[in-house]
Backbone as CSV, one residue per row, in Angstrom:
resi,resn,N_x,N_y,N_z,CA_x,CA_y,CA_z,C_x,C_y,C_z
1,UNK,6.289,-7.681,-7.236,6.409,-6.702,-6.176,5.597,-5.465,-6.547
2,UNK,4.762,-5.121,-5.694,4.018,-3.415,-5.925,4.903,-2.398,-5.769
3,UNK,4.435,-1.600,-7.143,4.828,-0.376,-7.211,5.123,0.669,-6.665
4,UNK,6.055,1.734,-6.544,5.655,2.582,-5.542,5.857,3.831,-6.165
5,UNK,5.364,4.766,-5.548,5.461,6.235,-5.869,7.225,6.862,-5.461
6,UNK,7.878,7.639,-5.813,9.630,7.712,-5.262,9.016,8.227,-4.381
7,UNK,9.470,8.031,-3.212,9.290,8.795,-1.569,8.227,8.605,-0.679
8,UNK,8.034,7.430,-1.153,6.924,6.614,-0.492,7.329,5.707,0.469
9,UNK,6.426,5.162,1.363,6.986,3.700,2.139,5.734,3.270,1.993
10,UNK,6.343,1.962,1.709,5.130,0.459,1.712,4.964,0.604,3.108
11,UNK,3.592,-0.027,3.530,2.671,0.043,4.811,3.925,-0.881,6.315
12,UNK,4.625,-1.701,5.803,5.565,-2.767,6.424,6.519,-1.564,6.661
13,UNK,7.162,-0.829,5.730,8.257,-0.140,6.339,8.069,1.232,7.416
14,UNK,6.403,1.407,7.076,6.259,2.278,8.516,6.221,1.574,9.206
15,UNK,5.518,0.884,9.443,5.709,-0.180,10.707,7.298,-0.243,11.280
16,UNK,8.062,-0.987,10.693,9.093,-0.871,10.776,9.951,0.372,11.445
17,UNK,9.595,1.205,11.348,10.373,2.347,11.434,9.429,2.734,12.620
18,UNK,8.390,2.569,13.032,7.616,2.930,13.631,8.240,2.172,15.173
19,UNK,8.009,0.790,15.215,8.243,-0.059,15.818,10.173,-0.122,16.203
20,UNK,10.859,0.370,14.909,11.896,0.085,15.814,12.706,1.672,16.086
21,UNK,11.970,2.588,15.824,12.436,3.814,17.168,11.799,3.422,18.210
22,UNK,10.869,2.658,18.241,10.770,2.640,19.816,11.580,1.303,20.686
23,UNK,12.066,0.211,19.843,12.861,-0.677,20.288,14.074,0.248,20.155
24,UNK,14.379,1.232,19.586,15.955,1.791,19.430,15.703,2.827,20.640
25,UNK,14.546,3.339,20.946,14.773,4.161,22.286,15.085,3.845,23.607
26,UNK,14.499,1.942,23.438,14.447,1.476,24.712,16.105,0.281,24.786
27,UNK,16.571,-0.160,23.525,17.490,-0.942,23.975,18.970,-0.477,23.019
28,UNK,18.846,0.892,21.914,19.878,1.578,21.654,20.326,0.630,19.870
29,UNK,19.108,-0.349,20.449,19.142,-0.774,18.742,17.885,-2.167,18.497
30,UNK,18.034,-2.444,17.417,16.980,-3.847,17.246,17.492,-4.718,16.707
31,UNK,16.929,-5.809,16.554,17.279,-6.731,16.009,15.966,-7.100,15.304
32,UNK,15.680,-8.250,13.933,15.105,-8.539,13.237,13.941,-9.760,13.823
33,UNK,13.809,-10.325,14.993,13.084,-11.027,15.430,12.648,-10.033,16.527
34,UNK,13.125,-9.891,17.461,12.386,-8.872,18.033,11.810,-7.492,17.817
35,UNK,11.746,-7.139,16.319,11.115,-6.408,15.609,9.646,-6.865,15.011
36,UNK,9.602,-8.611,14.533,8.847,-8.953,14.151,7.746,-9.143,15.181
37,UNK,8.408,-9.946,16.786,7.723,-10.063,18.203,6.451,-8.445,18.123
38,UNK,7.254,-7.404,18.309,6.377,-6.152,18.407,5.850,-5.952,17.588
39,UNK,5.902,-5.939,16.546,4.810,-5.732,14.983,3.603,-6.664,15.557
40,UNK,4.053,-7.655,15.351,2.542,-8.809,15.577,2.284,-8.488,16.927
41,UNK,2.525,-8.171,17.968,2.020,-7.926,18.990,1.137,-6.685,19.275
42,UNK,1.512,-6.191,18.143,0.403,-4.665,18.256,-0.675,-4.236,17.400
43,UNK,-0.026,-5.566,15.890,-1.348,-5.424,14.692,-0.501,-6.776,14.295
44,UNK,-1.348,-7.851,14.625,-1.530,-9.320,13.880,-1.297,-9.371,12.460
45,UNK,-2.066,-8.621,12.163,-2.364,-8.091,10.636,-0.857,-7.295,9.736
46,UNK,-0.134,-7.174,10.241,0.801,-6.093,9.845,2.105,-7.151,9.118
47,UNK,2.112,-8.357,9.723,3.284,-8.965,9.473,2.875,-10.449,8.644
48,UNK,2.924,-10.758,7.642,2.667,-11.405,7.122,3.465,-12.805,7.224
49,UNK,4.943,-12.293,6.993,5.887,-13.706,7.190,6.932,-12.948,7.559
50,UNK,7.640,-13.343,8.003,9.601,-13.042,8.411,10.198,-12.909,7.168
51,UNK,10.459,-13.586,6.160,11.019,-13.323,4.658,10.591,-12.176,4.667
52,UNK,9.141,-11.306,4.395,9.139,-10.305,3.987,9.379,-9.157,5.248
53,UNK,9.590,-9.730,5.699,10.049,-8.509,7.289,11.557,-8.256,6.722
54,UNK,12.223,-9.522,6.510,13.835,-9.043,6.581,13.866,-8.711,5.170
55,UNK,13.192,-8.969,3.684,13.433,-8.345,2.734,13.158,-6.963,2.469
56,UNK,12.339,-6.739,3.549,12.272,-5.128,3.911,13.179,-4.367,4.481
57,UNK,13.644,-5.283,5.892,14.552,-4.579,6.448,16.215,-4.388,5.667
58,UNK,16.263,-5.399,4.990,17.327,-5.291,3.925,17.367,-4.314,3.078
59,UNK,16.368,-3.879,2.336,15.848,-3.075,1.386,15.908,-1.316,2.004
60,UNK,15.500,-1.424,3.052,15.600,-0.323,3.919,17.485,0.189,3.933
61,UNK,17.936,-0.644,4.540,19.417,-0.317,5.260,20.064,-0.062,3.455
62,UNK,19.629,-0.501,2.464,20.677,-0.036,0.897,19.839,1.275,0.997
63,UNK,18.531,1.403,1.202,17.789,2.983,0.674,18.808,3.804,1.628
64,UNK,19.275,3.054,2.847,19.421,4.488,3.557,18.733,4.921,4.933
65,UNK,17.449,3.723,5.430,16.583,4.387,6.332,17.184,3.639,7.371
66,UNK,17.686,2.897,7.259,17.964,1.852,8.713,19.894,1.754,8.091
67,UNK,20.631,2.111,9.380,22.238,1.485,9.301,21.743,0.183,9.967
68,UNK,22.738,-1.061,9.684,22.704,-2.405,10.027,24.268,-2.538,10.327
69,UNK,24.483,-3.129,11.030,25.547,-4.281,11.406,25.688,-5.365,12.439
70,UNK,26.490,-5.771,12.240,26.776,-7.662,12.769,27.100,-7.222,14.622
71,UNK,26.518,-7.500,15.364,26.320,-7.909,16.666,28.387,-8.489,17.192
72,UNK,28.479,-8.111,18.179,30.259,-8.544,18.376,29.517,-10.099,18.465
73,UNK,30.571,-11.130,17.886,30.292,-12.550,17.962,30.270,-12.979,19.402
74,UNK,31.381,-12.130,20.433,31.200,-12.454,21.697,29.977,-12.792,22.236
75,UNK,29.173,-11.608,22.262,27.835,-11.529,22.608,27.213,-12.795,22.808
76,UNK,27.272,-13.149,21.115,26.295,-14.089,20.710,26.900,-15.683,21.190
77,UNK,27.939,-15.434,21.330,28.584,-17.159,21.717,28.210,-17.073,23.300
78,UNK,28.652,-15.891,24.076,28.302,-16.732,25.630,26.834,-16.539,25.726
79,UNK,26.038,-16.339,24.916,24.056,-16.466,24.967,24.035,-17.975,24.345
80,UNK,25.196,-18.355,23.902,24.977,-19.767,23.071,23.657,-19.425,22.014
81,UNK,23.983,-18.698,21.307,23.058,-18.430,19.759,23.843,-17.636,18.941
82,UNK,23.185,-17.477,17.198,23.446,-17.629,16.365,23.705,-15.680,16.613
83,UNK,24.599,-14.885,15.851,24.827,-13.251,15.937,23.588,-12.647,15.329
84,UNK,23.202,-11.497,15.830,21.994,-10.736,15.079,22.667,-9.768,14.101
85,UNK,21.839,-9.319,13.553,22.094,-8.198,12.813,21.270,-7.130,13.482
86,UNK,21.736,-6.226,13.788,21.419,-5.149,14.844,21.166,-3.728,13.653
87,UNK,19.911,-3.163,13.727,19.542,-2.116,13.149,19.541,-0.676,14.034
88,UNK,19.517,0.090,13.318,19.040,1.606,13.522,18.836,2.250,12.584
89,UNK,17.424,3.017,13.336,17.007,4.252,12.275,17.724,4.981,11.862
90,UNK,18.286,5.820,10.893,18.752,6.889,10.457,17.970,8.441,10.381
91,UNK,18.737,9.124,10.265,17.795,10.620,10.028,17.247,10.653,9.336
92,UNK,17.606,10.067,7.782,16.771,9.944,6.594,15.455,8.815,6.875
93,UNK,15.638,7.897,7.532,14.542,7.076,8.073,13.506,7.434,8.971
94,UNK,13.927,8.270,9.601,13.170,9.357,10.382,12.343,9.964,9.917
95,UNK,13.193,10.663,8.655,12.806,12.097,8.063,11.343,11.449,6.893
96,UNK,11.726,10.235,6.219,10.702,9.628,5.633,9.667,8.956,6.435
97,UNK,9.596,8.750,7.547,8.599,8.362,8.638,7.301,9.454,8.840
98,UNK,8.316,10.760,9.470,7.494,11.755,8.912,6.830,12.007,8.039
99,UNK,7.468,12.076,6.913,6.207,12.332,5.721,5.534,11.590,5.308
100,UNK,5.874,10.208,5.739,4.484,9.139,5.624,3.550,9.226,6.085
101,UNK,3.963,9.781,7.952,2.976,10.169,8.738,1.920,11.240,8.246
102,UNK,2.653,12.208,7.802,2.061,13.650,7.408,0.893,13.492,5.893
103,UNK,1.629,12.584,5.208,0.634,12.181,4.219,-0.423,11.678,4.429
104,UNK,-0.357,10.423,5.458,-1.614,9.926,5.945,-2.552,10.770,6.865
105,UNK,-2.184,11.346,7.337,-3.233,12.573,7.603,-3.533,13.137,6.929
106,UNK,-2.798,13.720,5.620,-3.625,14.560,5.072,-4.209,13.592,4.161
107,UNK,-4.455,12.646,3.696,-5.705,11.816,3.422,-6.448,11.465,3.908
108,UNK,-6.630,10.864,5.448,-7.555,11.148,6.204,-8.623,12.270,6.439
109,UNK,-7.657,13.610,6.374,-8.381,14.510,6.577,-8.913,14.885,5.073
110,UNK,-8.977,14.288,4.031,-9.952,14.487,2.543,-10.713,13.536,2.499
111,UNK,-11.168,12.928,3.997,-11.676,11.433,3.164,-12.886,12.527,4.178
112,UNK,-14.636,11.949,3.369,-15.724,12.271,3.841,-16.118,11.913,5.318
113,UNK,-16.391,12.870,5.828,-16.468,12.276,7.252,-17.626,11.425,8.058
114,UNK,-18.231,10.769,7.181,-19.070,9.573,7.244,-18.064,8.246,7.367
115,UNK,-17.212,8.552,6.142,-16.178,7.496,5.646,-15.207,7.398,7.097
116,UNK,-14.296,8.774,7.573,-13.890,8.438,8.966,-14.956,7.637,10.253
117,UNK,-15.739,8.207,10.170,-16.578,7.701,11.384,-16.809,5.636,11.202
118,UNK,-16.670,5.109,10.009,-16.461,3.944,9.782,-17.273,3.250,9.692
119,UNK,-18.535,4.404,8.972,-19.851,3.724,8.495,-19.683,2.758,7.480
120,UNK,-20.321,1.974,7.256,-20.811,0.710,6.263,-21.982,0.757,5.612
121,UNK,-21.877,0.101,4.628,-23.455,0.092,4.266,-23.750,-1.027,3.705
122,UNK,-25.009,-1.887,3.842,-25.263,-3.392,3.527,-26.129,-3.059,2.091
């Protein structure tokens, strides 16, 4: 597993956090497949496998950035399927979203501005 700096997020857990305030704005929470649906639907590239989606999202809810719990079984029996585990962001998940955000700008904004413009060279 790669290293991290303390107060960092791996590139998956912005995503994550990214992707599910906006599933938590629109349906009051997420679930772990329809988290993965919107990731790949907006960067192919972002989601590698489901194992590492939910070992993230697991990893997340002990740090603190996402509360989790079990879906009422009702739900899930008259849909005839298996219960989700239903997420939400936290403030602290929030609050580290932000400064991921804020960091990546301010590296952007030190990188040479040849390098932004997304020159190459053969």
């Amino acid at each position: 597993m790669a290293r991290r700096r303390p107060g960092t997020l791996f590139p998956i857990e912005v995503d994550i956090l990214e992707t599910g305030l906006a599933l938590q704005a629109r349906d009051g929470s997420f679930y772990g497949f329809a988290l993965a649906r919107q990731i790949s639907e907006s960067d192919s590239s972002a989601l590698t496998a489901h194992g590492t989606l939910y070992k993230a999202l697991s990893r997340m809810a002990e740090s603190g950035s996402l509360e989790a719990s079990w879906e009422d079984p009702s739900s899930a029996e008259s849909e005839g399927r298996p219960r989700r585990r239903l997420y939400t962001v936290t403030a602290e998940g929030e609050r580290a979203l932000a400064k991921a955000q804020a960091d990546m700008k301010a590296q952007e904004a030190n990188l040479p501005r040849i390098a932004r413009a997304g020159a190459t060279f053969a």
